[in-house]
Biotite code that builds the C-alpha atoms (Angstrom):
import biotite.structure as struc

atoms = struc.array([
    struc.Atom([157.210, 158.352, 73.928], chain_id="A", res_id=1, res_name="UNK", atom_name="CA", element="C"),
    struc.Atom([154.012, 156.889, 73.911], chain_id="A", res_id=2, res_name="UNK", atom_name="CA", element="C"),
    struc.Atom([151.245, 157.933, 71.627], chain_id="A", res_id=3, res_name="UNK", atom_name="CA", element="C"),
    struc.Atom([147.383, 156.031, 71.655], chain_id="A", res_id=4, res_name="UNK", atom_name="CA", element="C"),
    struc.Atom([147.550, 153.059, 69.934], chain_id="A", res_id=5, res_name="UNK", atom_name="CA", element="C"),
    struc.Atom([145.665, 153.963, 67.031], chain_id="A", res_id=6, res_name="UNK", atom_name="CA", element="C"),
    struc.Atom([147.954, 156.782, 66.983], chain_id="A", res_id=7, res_name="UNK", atom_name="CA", element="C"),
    struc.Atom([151.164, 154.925, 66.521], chain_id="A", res_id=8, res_name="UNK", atom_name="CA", element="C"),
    struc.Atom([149.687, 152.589, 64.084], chain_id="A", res_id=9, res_name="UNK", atom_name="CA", element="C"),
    struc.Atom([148.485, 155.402, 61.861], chain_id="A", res_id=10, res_name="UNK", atom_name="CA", element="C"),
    struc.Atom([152.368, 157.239, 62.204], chain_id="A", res_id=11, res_name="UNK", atom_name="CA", element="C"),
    struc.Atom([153.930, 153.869, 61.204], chain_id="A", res_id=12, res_name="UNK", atom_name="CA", element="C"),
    struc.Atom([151.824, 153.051, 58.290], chain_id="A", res_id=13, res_name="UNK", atom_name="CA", element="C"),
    struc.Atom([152.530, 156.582, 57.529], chain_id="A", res_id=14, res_name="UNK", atom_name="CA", element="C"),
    struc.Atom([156.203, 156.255, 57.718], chain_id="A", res_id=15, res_name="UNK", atom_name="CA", element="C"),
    struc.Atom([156.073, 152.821, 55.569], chain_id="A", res_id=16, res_name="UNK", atom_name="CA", element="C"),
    struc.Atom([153.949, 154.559, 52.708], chain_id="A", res_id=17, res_name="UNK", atom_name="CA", element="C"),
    struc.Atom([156.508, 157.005, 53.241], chain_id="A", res_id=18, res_name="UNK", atom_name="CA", element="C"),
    struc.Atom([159.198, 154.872, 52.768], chain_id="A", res_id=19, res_name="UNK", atom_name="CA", element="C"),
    struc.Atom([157.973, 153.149, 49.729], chain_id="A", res_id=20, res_name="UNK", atom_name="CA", element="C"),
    struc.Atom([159.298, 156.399, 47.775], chain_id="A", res_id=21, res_name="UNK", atom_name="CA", element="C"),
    struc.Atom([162.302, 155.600, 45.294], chain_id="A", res_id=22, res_name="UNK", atom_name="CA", element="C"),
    struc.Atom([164.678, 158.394, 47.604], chain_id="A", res_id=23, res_name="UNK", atom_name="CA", element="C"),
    struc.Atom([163.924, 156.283, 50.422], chain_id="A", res_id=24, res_name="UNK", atom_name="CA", element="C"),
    struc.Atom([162.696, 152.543, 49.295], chain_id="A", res_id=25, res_name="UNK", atom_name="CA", element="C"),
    struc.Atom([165.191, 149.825, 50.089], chain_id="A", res_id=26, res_name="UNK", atom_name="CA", element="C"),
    struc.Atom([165.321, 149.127, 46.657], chain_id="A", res_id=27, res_name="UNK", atom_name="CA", element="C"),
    struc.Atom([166.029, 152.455, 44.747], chain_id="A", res_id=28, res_name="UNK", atom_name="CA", element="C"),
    struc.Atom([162.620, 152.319, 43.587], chain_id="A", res_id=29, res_name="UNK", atom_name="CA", element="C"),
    struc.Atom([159.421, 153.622, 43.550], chain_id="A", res_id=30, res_name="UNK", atom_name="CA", element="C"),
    struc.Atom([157.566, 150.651, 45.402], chain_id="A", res_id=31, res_name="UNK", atom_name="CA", element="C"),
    struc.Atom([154.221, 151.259, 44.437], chain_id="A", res_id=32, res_name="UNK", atom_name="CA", element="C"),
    struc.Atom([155.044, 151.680, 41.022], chain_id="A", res_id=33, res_name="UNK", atom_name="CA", element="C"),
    struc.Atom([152.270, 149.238, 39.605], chain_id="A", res_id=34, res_name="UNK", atom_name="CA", element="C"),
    struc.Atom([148.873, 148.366, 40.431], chain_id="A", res_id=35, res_name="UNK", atom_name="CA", element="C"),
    struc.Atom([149.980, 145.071, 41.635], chain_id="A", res_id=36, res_name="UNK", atom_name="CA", element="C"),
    struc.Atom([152.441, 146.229, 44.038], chain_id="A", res_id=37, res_name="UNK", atom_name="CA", element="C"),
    struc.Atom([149.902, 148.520, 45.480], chain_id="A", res_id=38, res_name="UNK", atom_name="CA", element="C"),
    struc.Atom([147.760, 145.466, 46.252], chain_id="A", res_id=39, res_name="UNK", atom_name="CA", element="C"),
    struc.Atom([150.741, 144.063, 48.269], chain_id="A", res_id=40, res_name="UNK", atom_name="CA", element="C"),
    struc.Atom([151.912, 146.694, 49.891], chain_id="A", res_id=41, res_name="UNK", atom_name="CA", element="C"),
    struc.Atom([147.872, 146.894, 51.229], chain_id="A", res_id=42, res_name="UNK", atom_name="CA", element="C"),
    struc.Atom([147.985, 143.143, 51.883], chain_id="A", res_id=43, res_name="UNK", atom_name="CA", element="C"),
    struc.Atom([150.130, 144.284, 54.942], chain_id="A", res_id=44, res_name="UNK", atom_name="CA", element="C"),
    struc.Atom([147.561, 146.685, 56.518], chain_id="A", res_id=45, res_name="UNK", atom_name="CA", element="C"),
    struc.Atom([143.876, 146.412, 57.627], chain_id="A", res_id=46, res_name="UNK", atom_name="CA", element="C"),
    struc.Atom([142.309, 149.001, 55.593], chain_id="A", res_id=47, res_name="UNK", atom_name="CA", element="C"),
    struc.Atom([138.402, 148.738, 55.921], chain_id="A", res_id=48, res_name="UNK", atom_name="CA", element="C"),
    struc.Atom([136.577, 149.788, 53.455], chain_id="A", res_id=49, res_name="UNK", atom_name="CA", element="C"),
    struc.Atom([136.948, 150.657, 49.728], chain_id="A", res_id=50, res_name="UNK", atom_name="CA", element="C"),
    struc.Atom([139.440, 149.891, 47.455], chain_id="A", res_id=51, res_name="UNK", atom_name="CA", element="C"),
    struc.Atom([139.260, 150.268, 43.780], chain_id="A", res_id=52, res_name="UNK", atom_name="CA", element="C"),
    struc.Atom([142.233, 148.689, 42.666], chain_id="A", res_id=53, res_name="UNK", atom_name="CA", element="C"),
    struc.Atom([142.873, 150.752, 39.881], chain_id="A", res_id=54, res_name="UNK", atom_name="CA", element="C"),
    struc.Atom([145.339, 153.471, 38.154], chain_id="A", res_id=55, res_name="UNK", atom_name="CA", element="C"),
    struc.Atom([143.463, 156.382, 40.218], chain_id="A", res_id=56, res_name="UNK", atom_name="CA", element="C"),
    struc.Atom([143.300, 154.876, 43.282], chain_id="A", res_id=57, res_name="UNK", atom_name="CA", element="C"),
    struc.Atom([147.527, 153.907, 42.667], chain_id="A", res_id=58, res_name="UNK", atom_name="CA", element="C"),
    struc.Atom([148.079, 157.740, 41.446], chain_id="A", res_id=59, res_name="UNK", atom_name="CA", element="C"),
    struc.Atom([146.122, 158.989, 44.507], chain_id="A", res_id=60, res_name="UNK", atom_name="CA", element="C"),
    struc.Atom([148.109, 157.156, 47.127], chain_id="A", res_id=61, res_name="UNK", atom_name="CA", element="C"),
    struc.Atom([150.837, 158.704, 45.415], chain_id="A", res_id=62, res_name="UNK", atom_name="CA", element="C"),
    struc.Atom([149.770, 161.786, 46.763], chain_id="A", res_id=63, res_name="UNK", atom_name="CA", element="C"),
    struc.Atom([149.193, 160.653, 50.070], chain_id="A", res_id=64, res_name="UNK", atom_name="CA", element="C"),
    struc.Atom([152.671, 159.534, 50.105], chain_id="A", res_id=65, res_name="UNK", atom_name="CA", element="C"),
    struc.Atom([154.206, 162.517, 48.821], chain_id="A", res_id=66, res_name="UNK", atom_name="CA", element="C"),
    struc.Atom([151.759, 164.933, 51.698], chain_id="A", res_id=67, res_name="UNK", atom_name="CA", element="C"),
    struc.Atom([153.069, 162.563, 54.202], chain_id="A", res_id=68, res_name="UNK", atom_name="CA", element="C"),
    struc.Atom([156.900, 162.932, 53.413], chain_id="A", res_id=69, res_name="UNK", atom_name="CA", element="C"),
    struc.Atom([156.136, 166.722, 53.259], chain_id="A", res_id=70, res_name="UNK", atom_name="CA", element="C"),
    struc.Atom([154.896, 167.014, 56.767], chain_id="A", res_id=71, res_name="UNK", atom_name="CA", element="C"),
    struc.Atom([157.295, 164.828, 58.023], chain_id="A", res_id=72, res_name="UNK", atom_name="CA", element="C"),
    struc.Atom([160.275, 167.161, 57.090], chain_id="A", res_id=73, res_name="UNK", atom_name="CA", element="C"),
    struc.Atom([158.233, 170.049, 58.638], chain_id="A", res_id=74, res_name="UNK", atom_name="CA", element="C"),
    struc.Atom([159.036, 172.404, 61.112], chain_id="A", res_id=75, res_name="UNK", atom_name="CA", element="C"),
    struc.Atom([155.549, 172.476, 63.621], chain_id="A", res_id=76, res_name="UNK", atom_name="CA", element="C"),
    struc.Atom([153.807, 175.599, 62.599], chain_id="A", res_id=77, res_name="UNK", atom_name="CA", element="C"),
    struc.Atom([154.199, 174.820, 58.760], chain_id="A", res_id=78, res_name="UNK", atom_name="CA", element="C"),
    struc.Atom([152.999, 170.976, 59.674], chain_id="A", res_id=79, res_name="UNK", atom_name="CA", element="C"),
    struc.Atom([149.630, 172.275, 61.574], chain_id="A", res_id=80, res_name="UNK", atom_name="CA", element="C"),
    struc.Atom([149.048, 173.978, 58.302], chain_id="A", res_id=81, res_name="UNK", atom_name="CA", element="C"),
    struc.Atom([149.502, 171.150, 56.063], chain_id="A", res_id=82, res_name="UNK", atom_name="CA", element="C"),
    struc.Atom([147.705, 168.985, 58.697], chain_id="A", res_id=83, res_name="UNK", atom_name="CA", element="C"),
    struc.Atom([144.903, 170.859, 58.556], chain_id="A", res_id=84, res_name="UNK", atom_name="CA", element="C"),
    struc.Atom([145.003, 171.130, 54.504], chain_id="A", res_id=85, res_name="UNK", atom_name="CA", element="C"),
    struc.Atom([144.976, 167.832, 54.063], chain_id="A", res_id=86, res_name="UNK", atom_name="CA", element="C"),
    struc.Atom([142.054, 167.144, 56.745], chain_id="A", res_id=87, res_name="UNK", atom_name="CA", element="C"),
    struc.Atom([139.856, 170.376, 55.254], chain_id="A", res_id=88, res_name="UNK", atom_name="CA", element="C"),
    struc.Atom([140.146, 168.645, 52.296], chain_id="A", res_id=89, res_name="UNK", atom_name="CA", element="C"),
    struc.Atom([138.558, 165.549, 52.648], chain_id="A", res_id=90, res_name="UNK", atom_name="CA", element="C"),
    struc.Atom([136.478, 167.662, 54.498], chain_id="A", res_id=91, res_name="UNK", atom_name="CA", element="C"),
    struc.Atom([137.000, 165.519, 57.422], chain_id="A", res_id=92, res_name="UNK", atom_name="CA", element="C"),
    struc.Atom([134.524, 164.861, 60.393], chain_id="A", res_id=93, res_name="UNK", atom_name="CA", element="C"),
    struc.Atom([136.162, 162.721, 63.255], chain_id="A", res_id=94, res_name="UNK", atom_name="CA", element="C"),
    struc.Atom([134.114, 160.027, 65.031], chain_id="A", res_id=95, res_name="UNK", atom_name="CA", element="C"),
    struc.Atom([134.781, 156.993, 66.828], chain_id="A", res_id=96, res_name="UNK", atom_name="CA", element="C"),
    struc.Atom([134.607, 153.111, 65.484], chain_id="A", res_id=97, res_name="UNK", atom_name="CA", element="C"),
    struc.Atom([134.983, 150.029, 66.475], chain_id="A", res_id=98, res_name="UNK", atom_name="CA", element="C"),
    struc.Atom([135.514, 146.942, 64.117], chain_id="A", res_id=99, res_name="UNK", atom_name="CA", element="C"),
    struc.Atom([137.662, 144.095, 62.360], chain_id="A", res_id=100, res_name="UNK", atom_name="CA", element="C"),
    struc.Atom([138.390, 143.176, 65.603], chain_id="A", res_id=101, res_name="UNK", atom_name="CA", element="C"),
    struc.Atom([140.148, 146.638, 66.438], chain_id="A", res_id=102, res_name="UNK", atom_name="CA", element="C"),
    struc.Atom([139.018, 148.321, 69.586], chain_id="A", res_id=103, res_name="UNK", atom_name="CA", element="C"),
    struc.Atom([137.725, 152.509, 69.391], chain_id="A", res_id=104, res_name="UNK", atom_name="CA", element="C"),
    struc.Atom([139.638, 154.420, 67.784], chain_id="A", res_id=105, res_name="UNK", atom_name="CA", element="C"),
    struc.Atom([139.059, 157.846, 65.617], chain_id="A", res_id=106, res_name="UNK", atom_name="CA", element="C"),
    struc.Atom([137.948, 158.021, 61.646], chain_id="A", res_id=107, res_name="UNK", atom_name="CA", element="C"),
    struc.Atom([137.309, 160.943, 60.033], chain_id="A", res_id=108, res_name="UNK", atom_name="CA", element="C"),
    struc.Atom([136.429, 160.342, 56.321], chain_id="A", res_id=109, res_name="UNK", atom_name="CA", element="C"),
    struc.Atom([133.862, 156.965, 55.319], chain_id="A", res_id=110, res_name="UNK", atom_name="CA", element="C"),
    struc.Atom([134.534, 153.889, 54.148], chain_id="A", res_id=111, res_name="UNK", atom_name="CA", element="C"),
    struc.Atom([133.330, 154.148, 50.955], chain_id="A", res_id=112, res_name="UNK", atom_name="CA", element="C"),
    struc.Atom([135.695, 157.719, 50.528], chain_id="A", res_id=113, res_name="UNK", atom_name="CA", element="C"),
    struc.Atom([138.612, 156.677, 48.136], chain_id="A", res_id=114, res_name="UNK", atom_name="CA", element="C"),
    struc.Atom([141.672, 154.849, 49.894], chain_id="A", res_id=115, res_name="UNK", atom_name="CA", element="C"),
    struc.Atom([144.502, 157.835, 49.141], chain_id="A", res_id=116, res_name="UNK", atom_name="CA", element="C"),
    struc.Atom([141.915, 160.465, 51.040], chain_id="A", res_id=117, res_name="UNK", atom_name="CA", element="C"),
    struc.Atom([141.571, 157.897, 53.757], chain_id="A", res_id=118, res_name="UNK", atom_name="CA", element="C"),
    struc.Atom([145.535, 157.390, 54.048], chain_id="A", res_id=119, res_name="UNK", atom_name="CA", element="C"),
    struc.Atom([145.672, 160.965, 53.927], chain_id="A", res_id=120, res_name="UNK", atom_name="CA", element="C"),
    struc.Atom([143.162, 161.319, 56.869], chain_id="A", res_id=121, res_name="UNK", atom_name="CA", element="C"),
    struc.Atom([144.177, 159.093, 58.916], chain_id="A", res_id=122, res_name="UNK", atom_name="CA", element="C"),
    struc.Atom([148.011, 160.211, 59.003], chain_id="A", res_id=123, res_name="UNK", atom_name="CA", element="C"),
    struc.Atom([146.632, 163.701, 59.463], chain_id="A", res_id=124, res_name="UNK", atom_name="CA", element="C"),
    struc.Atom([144.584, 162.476, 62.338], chain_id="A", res_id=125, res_name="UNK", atom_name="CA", element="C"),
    struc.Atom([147.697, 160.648, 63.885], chain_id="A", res_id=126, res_name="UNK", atom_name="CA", element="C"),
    struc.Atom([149.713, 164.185, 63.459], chain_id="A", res_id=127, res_name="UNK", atom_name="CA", element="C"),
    struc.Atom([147.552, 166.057, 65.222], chain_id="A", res_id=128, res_name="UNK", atom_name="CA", element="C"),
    struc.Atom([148.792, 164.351, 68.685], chain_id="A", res_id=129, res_name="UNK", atom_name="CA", element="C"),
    struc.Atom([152.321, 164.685, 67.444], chain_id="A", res_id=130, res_name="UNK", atom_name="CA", element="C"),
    struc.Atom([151.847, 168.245, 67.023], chain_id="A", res_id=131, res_name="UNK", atom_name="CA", element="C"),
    struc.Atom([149.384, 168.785, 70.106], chain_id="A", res_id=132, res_name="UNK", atom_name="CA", element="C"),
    struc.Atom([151.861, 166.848, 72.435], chain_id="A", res_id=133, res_name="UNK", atom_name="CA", element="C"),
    struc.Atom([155.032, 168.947, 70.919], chain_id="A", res_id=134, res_name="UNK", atom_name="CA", element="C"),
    struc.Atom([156.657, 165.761, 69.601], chain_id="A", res_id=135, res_name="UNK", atom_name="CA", element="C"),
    struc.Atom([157.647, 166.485, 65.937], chain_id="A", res_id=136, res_name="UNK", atom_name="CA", element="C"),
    struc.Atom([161.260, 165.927, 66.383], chain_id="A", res_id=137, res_name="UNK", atom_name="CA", element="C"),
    struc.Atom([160.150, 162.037, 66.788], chain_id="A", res_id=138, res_name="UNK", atom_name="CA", element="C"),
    struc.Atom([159.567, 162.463, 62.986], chain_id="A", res_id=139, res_name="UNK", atom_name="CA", element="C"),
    struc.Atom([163.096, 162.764, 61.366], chain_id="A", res_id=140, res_name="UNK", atom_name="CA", element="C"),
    struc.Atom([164.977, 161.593, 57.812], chain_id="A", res_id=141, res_name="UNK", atom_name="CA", element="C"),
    struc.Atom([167.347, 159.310, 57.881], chain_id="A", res_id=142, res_name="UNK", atom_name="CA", element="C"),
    struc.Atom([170.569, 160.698, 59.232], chain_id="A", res_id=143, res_name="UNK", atom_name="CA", element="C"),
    struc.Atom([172.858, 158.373, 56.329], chain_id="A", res_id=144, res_name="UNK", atom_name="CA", element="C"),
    struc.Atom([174.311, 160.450, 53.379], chain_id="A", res_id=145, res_name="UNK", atom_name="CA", element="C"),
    struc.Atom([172.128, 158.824, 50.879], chain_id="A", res_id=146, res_name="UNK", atom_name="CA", element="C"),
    struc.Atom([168.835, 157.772, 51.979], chain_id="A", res_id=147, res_name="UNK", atom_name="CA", element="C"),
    struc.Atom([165.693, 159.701, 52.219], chain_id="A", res_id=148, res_name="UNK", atom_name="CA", element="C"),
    struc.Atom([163.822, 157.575, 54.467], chain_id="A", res_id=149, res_name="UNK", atom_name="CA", element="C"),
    struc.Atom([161.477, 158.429, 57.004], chain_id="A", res_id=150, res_name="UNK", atom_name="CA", element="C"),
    struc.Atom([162.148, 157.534, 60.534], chain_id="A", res_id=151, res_name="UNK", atom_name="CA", element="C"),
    struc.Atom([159.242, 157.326, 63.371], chain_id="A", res_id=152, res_name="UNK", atom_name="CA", element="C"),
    struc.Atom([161.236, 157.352, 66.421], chain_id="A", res_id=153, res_name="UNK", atom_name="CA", element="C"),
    struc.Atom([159.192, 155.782, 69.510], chain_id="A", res_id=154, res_name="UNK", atom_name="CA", element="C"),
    struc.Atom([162.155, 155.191, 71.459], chain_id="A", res_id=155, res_name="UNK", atom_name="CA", element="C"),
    struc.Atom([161.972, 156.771, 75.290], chain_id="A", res_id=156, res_name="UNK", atom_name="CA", element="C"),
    struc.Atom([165.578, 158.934, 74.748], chain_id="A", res_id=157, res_name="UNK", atom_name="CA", element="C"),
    struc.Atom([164.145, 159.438, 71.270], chain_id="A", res_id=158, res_name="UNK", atom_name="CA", element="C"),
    struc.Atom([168.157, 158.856, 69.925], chain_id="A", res_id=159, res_name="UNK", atom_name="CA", element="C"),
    struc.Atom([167.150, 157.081, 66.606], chain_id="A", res_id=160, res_name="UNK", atom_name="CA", element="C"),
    struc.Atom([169.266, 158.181, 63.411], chain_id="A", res_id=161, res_name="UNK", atom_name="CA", element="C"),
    struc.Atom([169.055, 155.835, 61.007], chain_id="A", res_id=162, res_name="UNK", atom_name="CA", element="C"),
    struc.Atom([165.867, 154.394, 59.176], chain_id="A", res_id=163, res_name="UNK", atom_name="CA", element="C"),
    struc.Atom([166.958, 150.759, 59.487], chain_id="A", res_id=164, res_name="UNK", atom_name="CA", element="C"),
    struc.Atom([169.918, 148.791, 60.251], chain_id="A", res_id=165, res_name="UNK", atom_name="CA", element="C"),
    struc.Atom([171.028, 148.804, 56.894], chain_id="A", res_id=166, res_name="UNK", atom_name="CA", element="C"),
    struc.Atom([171.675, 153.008, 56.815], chain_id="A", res_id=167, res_name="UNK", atom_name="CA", element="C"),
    struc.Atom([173.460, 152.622, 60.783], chain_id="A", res_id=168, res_name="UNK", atom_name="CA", element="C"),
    struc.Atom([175.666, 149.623, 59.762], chain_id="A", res_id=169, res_name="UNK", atom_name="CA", element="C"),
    struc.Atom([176.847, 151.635, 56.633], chain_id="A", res_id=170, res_name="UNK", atom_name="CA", element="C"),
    struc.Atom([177.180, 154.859, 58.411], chain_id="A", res_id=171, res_name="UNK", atom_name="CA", element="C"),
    struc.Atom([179.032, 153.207, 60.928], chain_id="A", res_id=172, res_name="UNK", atom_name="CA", element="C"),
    struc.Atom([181.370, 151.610, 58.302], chain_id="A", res_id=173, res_name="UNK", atom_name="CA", element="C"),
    struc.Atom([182.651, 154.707, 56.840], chain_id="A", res_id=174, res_name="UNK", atom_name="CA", element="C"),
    struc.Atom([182.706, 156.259, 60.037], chain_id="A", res_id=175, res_name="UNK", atom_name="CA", element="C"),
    struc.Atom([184.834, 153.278, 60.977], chain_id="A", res_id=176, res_name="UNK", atom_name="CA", element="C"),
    struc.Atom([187.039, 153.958, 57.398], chain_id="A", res_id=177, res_name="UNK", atom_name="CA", element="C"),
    struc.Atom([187.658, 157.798, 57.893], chain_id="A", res_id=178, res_name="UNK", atom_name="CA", element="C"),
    struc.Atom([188.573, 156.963, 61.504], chain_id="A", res_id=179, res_name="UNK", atom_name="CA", element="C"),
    struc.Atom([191.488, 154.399, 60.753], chain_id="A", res_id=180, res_name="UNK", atom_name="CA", element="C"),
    struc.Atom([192.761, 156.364, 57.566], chain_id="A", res_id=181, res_name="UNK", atom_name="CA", element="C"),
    struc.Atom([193.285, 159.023, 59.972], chain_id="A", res_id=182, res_name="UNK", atom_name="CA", element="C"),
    struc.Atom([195.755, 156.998, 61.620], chain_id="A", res_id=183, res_name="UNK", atom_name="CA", element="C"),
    struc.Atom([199.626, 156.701, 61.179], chain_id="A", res_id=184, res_name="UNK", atom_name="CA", element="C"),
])
């Protein structure tokens, strides 16, 4: 599958805000938990424009997290209404930009709008070709027992199951188990 560039940077940052949720963190835990591991979970990603740095601005990326996960686990119709939610809300006006080095591509809030609304926005904006191109089983949950994670699958037979190594090597395990205590 291939999606515009812009696009499938905006549906994996989604997916790794996603996945800094405690039901489907690596660690158990909520990732973004403090102020300071906000900062370095944004250290990763080129966000232009504001950020606060403070208890708001963590609580409000919260949100954006939590909308994400929702429309991830969405069937199409209910995700084009969340979409569009969550992009009436910022009251959101796409137009192209070019900077930081980064060639066109589509905002739709401004920089100085608070970070969470822009997360929220751009994911939105990175749904809409998922859901225009018919695509939203490329956005799955991890198929192990016990992880909630969110999986972004880019792959051309579009086969992926697990939301890392980690989840297919244990899956595989106790597949592996059941399969030989089966046996006389």
């Amino acid at each position: 599958m291939q999606f515009a560039h812009d696009t499938e940077e905006a549906l994996e940052f989604a997916a790794e805000l996603g996945n800094t949720d405690p039901a489907a963190s690596r660690s158990g835990t909520d990732e973004i938990a403090t102020l300071e591991q906000l900062a370095d979970f944004l250290a990763g990603y080129p966000f232009s424009g504001r950020i606060d740095g403070d208890e708001y601005e963590r609580r409000d990326v919260l949100s954006a997290r939590d909308q994400v996960r929702l429309v991830w686990s969405l069937e199409r119709d209910a995700a084009v209404v969340q979409v569009n939610k969550m992009l009436a809300d910022a009251h959101a006006l796409p137009y192209l930009a070019r900077h930081d080095g980064s060639d066109w591509h589509l905002h739709a809030t401004t920089s100085d709008a608070p970070l969470g609304e822009r997360m929220r926005v751009e994911a939105a904006l990175a749904l809409t070709d998922v859901i225009r191109m018919d695509e939203m089983q490329r956005l799955r949950i991890c198929g192990a027992d016990d992880c909630a994670g969110l999986i972004l699958d880019l792959s051309r037979n579009g086969s992926k199951r697990f939301c890392s190594a980690r989840c297919g090597s244990r899956m595989n395990m106790i597949a592996f188990r059941k399969r030989k205590g089966g046996q006389s």
